[in-house]
N, C-alpha and C positions, 0 to 999 in steps of 0.2 A: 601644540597646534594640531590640529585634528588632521589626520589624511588623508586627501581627498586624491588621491593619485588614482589612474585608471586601473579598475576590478575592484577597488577599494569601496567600501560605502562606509559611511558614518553607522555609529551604534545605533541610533536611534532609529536610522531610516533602516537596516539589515533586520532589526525588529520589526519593523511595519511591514517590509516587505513579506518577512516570515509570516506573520498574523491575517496578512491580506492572504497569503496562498493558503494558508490553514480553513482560514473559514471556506472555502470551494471544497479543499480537499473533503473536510465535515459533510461540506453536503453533498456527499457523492457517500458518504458512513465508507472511507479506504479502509480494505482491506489487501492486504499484501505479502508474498514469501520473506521467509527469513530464510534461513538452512536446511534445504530440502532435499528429497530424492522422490521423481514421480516417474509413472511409466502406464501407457498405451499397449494394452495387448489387442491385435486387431487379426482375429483365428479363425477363418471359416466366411462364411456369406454375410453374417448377420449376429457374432459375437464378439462381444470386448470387454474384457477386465482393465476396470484403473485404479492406480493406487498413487497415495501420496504421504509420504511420510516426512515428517519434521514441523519446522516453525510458522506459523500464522499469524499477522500483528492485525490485531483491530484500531486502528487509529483513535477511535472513537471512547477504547479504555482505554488508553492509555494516560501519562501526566501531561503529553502534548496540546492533547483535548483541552485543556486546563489551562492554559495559558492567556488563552483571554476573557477567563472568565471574572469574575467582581473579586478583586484583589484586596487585602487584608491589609497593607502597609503601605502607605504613602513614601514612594521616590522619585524625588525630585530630577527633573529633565536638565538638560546642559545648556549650559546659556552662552551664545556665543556674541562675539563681537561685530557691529554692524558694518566694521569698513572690510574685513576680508575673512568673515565670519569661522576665524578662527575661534575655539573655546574657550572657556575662562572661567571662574570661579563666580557665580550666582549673588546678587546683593540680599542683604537681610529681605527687604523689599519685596524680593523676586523670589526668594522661596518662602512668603508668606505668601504670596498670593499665588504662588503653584498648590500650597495645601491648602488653599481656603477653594479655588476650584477642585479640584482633588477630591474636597468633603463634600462640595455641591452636588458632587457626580453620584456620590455613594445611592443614592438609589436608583438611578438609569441603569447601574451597574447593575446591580442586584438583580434588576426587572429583565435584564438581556441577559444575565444568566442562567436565569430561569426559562425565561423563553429559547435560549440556545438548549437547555437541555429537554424540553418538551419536543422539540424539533429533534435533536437526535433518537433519543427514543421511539421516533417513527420508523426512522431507519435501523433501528436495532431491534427492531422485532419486539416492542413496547415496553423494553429495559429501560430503566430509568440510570443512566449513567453516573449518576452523583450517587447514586445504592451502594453503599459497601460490597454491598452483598452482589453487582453487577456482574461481576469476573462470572462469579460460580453459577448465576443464572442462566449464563449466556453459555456458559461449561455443561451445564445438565439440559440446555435446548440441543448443542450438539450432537450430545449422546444417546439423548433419545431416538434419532436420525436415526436411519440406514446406511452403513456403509463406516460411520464414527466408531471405529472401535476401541481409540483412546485418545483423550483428551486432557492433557494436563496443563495446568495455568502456570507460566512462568513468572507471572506479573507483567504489570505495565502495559498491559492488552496483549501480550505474547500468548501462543499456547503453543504447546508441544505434541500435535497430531499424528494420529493412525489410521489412513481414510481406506477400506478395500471396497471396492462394486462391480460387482460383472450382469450382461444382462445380453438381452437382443437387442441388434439395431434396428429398432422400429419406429426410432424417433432422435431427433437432435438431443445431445447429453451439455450440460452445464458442469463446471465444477468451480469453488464454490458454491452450493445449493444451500440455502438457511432460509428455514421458513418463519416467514416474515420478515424477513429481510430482503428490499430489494438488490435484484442484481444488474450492478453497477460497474463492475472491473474484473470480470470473472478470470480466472487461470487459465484455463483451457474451457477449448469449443470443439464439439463435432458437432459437424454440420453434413445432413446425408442430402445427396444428390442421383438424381435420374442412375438408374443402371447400376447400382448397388457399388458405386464410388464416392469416398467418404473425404470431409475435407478436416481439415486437423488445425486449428489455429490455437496458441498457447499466450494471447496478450500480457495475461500477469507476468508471464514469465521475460519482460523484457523491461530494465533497469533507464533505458534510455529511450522510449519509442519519440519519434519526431511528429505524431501527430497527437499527443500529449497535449491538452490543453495547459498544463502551466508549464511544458517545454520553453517558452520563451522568455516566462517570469524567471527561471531558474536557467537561464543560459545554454539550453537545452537538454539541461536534465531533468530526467524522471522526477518526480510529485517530491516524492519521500525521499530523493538521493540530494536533488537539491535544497531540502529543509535541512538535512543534515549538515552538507558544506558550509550554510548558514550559522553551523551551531559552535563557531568555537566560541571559547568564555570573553562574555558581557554581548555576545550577539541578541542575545534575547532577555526580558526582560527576567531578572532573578538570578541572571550567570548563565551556566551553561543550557543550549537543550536539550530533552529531553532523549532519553535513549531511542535510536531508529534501530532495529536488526535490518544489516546488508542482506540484501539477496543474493545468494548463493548455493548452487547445484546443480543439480542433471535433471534432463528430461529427456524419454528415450521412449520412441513408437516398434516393437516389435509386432512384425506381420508376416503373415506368407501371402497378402498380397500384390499386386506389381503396384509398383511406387513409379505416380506420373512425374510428381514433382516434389521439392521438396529446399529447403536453406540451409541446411547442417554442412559444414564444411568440408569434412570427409567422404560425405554420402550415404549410400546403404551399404552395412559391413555384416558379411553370412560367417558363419563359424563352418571354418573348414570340413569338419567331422558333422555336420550337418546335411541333411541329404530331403529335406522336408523343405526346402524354399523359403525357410524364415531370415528373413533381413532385420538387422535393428539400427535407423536411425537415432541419434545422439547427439543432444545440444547442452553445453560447460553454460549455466550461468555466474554472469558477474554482477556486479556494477558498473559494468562497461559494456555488456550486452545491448546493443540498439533494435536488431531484429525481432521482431518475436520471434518464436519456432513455429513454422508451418509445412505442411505436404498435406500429397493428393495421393489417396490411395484406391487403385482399383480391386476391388473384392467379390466380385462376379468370376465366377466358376466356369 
């Protein structure tokens, strides 16, 4: 008998539910930390170096992408009982005419996979996602960038990143930056303000935010933290889901600015044998992170 106990969801619906959050996710082209280590240096009036080192998942290559695209093999759905729609084994009947819609479908299918991947391709900086050759496209768009100094494909839309950039602050900074690529869920933001005080918000970097639009599809987890919950085997259609890398790491703002404000637990922590005023805030990501990392830094002299 199927279980319908409360948190519980039948297979079929944890599948819909998963596919309904996927197609948003797609059109937003998520990308998100895996295993990282980044860092804020904020030195002087009007300089900063950032860097970010480790894992990048583009949802977009990945085989998650794929899941609802025009499928290859007819499987048949559960057929349940109409007094307490418990499950049961399907009549001859009933899965002939689950394949004979099934083959009806085959080219609606075909036509929205098509058109699902013309549509992603806009968002991926006009990569054609079903390209073999996508990974490495999208590998040698990075590199050519500033700041990309290595880039390796781990598969599955992972890459394993080397990002340095230092410069003036003469202007608001993004990170990720992919041209042609809109940006949509960026990691970190500085945002400058009157009087040469800077504001520091780090969104990607937080596994759980409550103001997540599919915070409440996924019980209020994160996009990609609650896809995965969804993924033990037969959640989705095929077996299991597709691999998510957890997000996991540090981010750390070093300044010898005064620091108005700021969420790190600790605070600002100086190294004793330091005599130059540098502070370095520091925030542990998990998958249990809800805040993002933010402060306010004043850097007027």
């Amino acid at each position: 008998m199927t279980d319908h106990s409360p948190g519980r969801l039948p297979i079929r619906a944890k599948a819909a539910v998963m596919l309904a959050g996927l197609s948003l996710l797609l059109s937003a082209c998520f990308i998100t930390p895996g295993k990282f280590s980044s860092e804020l240096e904020l030195t002087g009036e009007d300089s900063f170096t950032f860097s970010y080192e480790g894992e990048i998942f583009f949802l977009g290559l990945s085989d998650l992408a794929q899941m609802g695209a025009a499928d290859g093999e007819f499987e048949p759905t559960e057929c349940y009982n109409e007094e307490d729609y418990s499950d049961r084994e399907c009549t001859e009947a009933e899965l002939a005419q689950q394949r004979e819609d099934w083959e009806a479908g085959a080219e609606a299918r075909a036509a929205k996979a098509k058109k699902d991947a013309e549509e992603m391709a806009v968002f991926m900086g006009g990569i054609d996602v079903t390209d073999p050759e996508a990974s490495e496209e999208l590998r040698q768009l990075l590199l050519r960038q500033k700041g990309w100094n290595r880039v390796e494909d781990k598969g599955d839309g992972v890459y394993d990143v080397s990002y340095t950039v230092s410069g003036k602050l003469s202007h608001d900074f993004l990170f990720p930056t992919i041209e042609g690529v809109p940006t949509t869920n960026p990691f970190v933001q500085i945002v400058l303000r009157d009087d040469n005080v800077v504001r520091v918000n780090a969104p990607g970097f937080s596994a759980q935010s409550d103001t997540n639009p599919m915070a409440a599809m996924f019980g209020g987890m994160g996009s990609l933290a609650g896809l995965a919950a969804l993924g033990d085997e037969g959640s989705a259609p095929g077996g299991e889901i597709p691999n998510i890398p957890a997000i996991e790491g540090t981010f750390a703002i070093v300044t010898d600015g005064r620091i108005l404000a700021n969420n790190t637990d600790a605070g600002p922590v100086a190294e004793a044998s330091d005599t130059s005023g540098t502070q370095t805030l520091q925030w542990d990501i998990t998958p249990r992170t809800k805040a993002a990392p933010t402060a306010l830094v004043d850097l007027s002299r």
